[in-house]
C-alpha positions as CSV (number, residue, x, y, z in Angstrom):
1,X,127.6,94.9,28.9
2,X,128.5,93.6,32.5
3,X,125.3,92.5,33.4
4,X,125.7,90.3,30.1
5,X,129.0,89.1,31.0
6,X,128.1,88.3,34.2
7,X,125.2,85.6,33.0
8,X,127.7,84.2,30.5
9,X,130.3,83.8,33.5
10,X,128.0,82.3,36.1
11,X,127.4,79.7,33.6
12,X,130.9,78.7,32.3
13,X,133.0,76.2,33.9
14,X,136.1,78.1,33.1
15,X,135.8,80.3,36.9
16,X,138.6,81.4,38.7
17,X,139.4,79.7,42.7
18,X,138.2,81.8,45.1
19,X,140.2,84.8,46.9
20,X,142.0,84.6,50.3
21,X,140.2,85.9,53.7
22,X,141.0,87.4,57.1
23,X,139.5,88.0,60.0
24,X,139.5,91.8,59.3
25,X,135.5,92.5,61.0
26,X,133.6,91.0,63.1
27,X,130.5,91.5,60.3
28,X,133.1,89.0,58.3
29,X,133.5,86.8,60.9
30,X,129.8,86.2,61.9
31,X,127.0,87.7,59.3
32,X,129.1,86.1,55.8
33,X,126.1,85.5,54.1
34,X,123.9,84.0,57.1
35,X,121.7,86.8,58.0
36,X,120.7,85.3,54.2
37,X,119.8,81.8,55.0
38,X,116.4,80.6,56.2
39,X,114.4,83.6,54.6
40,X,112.2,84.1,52.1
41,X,113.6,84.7,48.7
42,X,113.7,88.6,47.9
43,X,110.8,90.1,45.5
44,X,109.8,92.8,43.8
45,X,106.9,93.5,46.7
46,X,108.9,95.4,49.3
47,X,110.8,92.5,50.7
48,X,114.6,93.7,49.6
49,X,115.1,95.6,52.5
50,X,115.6,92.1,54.4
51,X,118.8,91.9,52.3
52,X,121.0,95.0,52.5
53,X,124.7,94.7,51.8
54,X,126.7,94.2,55.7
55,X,129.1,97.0,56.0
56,X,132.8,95.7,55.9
57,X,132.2,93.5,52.5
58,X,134.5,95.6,50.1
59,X,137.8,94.3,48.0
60,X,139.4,96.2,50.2
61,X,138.2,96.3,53.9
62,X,137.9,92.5,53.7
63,X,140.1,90.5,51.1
64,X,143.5,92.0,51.2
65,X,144.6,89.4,53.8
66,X,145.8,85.8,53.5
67,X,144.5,82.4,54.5
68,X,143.8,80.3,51.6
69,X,140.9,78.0,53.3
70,X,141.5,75.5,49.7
71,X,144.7,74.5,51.7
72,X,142.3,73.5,55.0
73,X,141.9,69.6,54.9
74,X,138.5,67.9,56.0
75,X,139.4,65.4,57.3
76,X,138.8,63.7,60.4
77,X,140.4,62.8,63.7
78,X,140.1,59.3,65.0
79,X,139.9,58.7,68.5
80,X,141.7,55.1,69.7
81,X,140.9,54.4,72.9
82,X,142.4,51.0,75.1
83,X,139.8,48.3,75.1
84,X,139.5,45.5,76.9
85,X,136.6,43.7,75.2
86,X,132.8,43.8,76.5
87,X,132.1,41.6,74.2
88,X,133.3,37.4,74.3
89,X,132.0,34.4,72.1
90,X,129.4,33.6,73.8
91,X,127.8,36.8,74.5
92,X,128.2,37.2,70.7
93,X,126.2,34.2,70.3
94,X,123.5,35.3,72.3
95,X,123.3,38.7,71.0
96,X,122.8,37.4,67.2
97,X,120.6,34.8,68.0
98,X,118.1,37.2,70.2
99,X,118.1,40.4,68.0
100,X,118.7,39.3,64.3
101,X,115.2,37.9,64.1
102,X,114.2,41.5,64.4
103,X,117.1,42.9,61.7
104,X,115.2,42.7,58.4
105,X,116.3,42.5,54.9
106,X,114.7,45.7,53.0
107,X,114.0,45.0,49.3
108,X,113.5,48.1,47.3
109,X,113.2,48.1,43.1
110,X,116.7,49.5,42.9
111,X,118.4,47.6,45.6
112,X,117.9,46.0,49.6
113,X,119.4,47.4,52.7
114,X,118.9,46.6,56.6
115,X,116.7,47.4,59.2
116,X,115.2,47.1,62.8
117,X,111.7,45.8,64.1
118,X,111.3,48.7,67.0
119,X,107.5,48.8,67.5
120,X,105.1,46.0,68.1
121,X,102.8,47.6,65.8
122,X,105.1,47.1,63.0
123,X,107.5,50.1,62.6
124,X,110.8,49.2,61.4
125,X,113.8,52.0,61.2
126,X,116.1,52.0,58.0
127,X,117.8,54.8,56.0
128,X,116.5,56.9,53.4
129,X,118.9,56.5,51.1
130,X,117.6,52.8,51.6
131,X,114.1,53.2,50.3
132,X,114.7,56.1,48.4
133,X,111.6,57.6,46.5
134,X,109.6,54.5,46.9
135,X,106.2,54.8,48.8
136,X,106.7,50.9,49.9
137,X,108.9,48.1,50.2
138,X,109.0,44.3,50.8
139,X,110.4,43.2,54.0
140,X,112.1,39.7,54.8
141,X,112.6,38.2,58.3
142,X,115.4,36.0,59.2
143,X,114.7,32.1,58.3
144,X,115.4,30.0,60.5
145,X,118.5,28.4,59.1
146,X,120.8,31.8,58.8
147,X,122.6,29.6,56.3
148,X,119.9,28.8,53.8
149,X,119.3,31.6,50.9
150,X,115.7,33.7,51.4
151,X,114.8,33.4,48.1
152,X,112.0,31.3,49.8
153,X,111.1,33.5,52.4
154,X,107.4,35.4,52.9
155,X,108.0,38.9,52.0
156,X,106.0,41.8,53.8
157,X,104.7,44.6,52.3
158,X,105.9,48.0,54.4
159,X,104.5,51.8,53.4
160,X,107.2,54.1,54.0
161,X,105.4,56.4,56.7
162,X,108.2,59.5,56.4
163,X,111.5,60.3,55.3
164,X,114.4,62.7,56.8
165,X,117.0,63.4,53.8
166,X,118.8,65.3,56.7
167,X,119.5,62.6,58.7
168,X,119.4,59.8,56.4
169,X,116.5,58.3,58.0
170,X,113.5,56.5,57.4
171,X,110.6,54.9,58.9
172,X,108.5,52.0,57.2
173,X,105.3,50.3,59.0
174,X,104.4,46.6,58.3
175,X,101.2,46.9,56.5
176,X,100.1,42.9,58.5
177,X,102.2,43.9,61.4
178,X,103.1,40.0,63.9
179,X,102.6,41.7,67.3
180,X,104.6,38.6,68.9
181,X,107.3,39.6,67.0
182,X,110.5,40.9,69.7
183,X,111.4,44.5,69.6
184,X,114.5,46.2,69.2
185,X,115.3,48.6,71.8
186,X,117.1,52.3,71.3
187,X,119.7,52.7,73.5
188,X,119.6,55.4,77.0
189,X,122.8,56.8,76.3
190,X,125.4,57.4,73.6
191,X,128.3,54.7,73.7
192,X,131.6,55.5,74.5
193,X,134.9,55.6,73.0
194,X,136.6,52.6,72.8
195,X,133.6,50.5,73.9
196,X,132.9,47.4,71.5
197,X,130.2,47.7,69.1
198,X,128.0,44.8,66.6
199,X,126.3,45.4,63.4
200,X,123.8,42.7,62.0
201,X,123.0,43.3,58.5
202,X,123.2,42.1,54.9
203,X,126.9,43.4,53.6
204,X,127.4,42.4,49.7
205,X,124.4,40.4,49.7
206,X,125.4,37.3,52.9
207,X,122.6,37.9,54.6
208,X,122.0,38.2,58.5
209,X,126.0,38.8,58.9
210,X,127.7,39.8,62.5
211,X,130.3,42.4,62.3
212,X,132.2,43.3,65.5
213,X,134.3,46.5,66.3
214,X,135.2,49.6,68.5
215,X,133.8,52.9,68.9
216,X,136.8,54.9,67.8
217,X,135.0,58.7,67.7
218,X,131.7,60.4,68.5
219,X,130.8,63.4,65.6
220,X,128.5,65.7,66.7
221,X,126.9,67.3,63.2
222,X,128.6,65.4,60.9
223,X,127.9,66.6,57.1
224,X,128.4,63.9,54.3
225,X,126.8,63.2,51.0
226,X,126.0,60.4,48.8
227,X,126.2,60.7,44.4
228,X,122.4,61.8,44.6
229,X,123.8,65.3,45.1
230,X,122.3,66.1,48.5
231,X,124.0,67.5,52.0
232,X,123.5,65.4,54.8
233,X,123.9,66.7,58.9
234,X,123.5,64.3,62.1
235,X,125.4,63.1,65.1
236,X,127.1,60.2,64.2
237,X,129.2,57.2,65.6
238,X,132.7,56.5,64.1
239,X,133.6,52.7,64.3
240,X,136.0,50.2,62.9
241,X,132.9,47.8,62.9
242,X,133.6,46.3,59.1
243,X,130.5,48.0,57.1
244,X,129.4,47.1,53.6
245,X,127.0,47.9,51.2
246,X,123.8,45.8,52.5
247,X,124.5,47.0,55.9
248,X,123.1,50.4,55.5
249,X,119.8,51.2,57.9
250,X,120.7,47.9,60.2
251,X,121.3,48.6,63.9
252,X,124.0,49.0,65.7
253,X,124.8,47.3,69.2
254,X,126.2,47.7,72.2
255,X,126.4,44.8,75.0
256,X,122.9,45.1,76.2
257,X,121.5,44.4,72.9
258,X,120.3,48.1,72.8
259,X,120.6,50.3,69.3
260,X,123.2,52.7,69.6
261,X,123.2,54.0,65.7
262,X,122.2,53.2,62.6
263,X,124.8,52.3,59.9
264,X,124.3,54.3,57.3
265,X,127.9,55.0,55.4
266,X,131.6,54.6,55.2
267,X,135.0,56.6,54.0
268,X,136.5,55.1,51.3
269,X,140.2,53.0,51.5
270,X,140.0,52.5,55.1
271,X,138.3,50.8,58.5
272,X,136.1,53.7,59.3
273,X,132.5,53.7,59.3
274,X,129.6,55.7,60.4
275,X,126.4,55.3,62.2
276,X,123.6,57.4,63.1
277,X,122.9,57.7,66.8
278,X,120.2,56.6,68.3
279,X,119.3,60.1,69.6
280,X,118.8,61.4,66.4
281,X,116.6,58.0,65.7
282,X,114.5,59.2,68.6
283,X,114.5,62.8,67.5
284,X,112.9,61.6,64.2
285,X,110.5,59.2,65.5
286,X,108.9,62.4,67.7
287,X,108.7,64.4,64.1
288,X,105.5,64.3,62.4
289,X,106.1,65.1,58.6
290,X,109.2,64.1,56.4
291,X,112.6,66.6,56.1
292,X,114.4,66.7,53.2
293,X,117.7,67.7,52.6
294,X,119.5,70.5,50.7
295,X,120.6,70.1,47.3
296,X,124.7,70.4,46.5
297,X,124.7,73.7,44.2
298,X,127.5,74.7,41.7
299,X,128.1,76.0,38.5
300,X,127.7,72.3,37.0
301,X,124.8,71.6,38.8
302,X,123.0,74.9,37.5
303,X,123.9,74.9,34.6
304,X,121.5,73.2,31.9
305,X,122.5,70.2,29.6
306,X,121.0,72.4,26.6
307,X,123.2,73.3,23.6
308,X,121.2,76.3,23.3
309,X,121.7,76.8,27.1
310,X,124.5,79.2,26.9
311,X,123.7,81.5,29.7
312,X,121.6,82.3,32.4
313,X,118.2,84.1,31.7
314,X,116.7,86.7,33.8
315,X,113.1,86.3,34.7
316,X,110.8,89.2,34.5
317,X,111.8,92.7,35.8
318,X,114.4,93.3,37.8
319,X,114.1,95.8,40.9
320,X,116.7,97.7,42.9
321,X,117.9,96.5,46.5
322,X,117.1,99.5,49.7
323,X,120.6,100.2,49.5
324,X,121.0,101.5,46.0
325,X,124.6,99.2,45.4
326,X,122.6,96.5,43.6
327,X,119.4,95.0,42.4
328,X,117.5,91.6,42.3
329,X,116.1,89.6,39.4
330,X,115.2,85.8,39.2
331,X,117.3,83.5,37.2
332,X,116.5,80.7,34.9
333,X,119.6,79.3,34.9
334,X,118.9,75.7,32.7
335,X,116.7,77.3,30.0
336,X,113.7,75.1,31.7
337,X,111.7,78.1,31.9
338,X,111.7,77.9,35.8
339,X,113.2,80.4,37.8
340,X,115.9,78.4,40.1
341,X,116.9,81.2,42.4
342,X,116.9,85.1,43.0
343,X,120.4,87.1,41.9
344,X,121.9,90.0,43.5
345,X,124.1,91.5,41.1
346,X,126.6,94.7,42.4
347,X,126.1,97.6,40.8
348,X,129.7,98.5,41.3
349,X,132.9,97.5,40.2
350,X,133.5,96.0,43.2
351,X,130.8,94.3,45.6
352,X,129.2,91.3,46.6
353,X,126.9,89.5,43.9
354,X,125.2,86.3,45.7
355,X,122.7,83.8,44.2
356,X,119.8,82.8,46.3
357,X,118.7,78.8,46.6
358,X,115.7,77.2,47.8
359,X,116.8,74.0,47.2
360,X,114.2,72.3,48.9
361,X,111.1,74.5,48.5
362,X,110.3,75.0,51.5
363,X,109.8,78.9,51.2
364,X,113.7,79.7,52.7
365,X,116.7,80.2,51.3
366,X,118.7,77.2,52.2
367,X,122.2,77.7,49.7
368,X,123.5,81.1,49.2
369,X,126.1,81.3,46.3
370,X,128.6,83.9,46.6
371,X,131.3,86.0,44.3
372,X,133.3,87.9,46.6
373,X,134.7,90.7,44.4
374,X,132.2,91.1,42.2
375,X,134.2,89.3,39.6
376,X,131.3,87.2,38.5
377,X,133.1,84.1,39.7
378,X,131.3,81.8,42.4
379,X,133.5,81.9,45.0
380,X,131.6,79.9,48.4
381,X,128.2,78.7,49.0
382,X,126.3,78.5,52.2
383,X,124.3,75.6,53.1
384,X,121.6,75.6,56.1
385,X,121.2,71.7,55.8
386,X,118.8,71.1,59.1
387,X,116.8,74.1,58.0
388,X,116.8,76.4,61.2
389,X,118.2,79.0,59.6
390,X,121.7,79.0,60.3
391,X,124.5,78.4,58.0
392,X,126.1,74.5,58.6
393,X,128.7,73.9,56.1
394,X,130.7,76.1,53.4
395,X,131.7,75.3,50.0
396,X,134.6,76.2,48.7
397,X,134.8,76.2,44.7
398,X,138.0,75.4,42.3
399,X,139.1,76.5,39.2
400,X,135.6,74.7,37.4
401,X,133.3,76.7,39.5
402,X,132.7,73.3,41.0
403,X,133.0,73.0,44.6
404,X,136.4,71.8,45.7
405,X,136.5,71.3,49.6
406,X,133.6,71.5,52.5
407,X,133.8,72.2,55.8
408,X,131.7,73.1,58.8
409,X,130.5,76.6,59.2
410,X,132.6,76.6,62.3
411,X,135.6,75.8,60.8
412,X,135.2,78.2,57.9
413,X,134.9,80.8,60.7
414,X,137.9,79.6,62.8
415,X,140.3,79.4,59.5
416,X,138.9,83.2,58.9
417,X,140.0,84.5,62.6
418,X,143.8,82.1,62.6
């Protein structure tokens, strides 16, 4: 009867918020699910003894202790800095008229975005959420009356060479690549706060626009997400430099012309904005195969749309975990007939059940859901975005089994020790 209960709960959205933490062990504090993350899923062949139970997990030992992490904000602190101004008129002048031949307008079927010219042989750097699923795209230089619409304009036709989902990025070659066409360079360094900053791009459709601003913050593994339900994790530029849509995968300045980021997304309701840096750019461009991103995982997003979908359908036989305090057995959780994850279900009244993800198929676990108290109420889930087998950011579900708040892994951890 509880192993029925439990596939009925897992699927309804009436769950329960999750309970309060302390740092009562160090196992709590730094093996919470990770020792999980980048492995295999669990089978019946002899790999459960990979995923015993840490000591130190009970209702007791663990949970009797108070900080409620839902009251933890994510938000971010913005660093204002005194600037005097790199930038003047003229040298504004100069910087649009030398570098936005080399921004390009990038036309997809479902939309257009910006991007930069940065090899001779035709590579052009954009973001993925720019190009999307499509294996090519059209590509329109600057004419050379700014003022005049493109409509008119030679399109090119670009292959999209690779993709990183984690980063945002993309890379698209010129199939008839102009090898007198001028380069854009990546910048040496990082800029710094308070330093003045110029995005050329293609905000609300006004094409080849100048935006200026100031670096106000430098993130170092940012996480963000877009509606297409994917975790996102780079080091990122924070600026007041006014951003739009249309601007997304266009460059980002500083005085010597050089790329410092890519613009790729912005808060909502206020003047901050965020760019990719230019050392993740170069990161990418050494990468030989595309990256892609792990999937945002909750109740709502397992469960299926089915009427007839009303819980979650074990797969095959189960088998017993080394320990003897629970046991495995994959899950269709949408009624598709396709196993979505591997579930280990306590055996006791009180335990640790946890759903395993691989979100992206790549052969490891990259989201590990978790009920606490074996109350057969999602609690957290683990996400290993950048897929090196450590745990990045934390979700933390309401009331819907939806998740309510994220935060960085190391923030979880430092709300669990204060």
């Amino acid at each position: 009867m509880k192993i029925e209960y439990f596939f009925l709960a897992m699927c309804s959205v009436s769950l329960v918020s999750a309970p309060v933490f302390a740092d009562q062990t160090q196992e709590l504090r730094s093996t919470f699910a990770i020792q999980y993350i980048g492995k295999s899923l669990p089978d019946a062949a002899g790999k459960s003894s990979s995923y015993q139970v840490p000591l130190g997990f009970t209702e007791t030992e663990a949970m009797d202790f108070g900080v409620d992490l839902r009251s933890v904000s994510n938000s971010l602190n913005t660093d204002h800095s005194s600037n005097k101004g790199l930038f003047r008129g003229a040298q504004e002048v100069a910087l649009f008229e030398n570098a936005s031949p080399s921004v390009v307008l990038v036309l997809t079927e479902s939309g257009s975005g910006s991007g930069s010219l940065i090899s001779s042989d035709g590579l052009i750097i954009t973001n993925w959420h720019v190009v999307g699923d499509s294996k090519s795209v059209n590509i329109v230089f600057r004419p050379a009356d700014t003022s005049e619409e493109v409509f008119a304009e030679k399109t090119y036709l670009a292959t999209v060479e690779r993709v990183d989902q984690v980063r945002d990025l993309a890379l698209v070659r010129l199939a008839e690549p102009d090898g007198s066409r001028a380069i854009l360079q990546l910048a040496a360094r990082p800029p710094s706060v308070g330093e003045d900053v110029v995005a050329i791009g293609h905000p609300n459709g006004y094409n080849w626009t100048l935006t200026k601003g100031i670096v106000t913050g430098l993130r170092a593994n940012h996480n963000w997400r877009y509606d297409k339900g994917l975790q996102h994790l780079a080091d990122v530029i924070q600026t007041q430099t006014p951003i739009n849509p249309g601007n997304s995968g266009g460059p980002l300045f500083n005085e010597k012309m050089e790329i410092v980021g890519v613009n790729s997304f912005g808060a909502q309701g206020q003047l901050t904005n965020f760019a990719v840096t230019a050392e993740m750019v170069k990161d990418f461009l050494m990468e030989s195969d595309s990256r892609y991103a792990t999937k945002v995982v909750d109740s709502s997003s397992l469960a299926g749309d089915s009427a007839y979908c009303k819980k979650w359908e074990p797969m095959g036989e189960a088998w017993d975990a080394d320990d003897g305090l629970s046991f495995y057995t994959s899950m269709d959780t949408n009624c598709d007939g396709v196993s979505e994850g591997v579930l280990q279900l306590s055996t006791g009244d009180s335990g640790i059940n946890r759903f395993f993800v691989d979100s992206n198929l790549d052969g490891n676990i990259d989201v590990t859901l978790i009920d606490t108290n074996a109350d057969y109420k999602w609690d957290f889930s683990m996400y290993d975005v950048d897929g090196d087998g450590s745990t990045d950011i934390v979700g933390v579900h309401n009331k819907k089994g939806q998740i309510g708040n994220f935060m960085s892994h190391k923030k979880f951890v430092y709300n669990l020790a204060n």
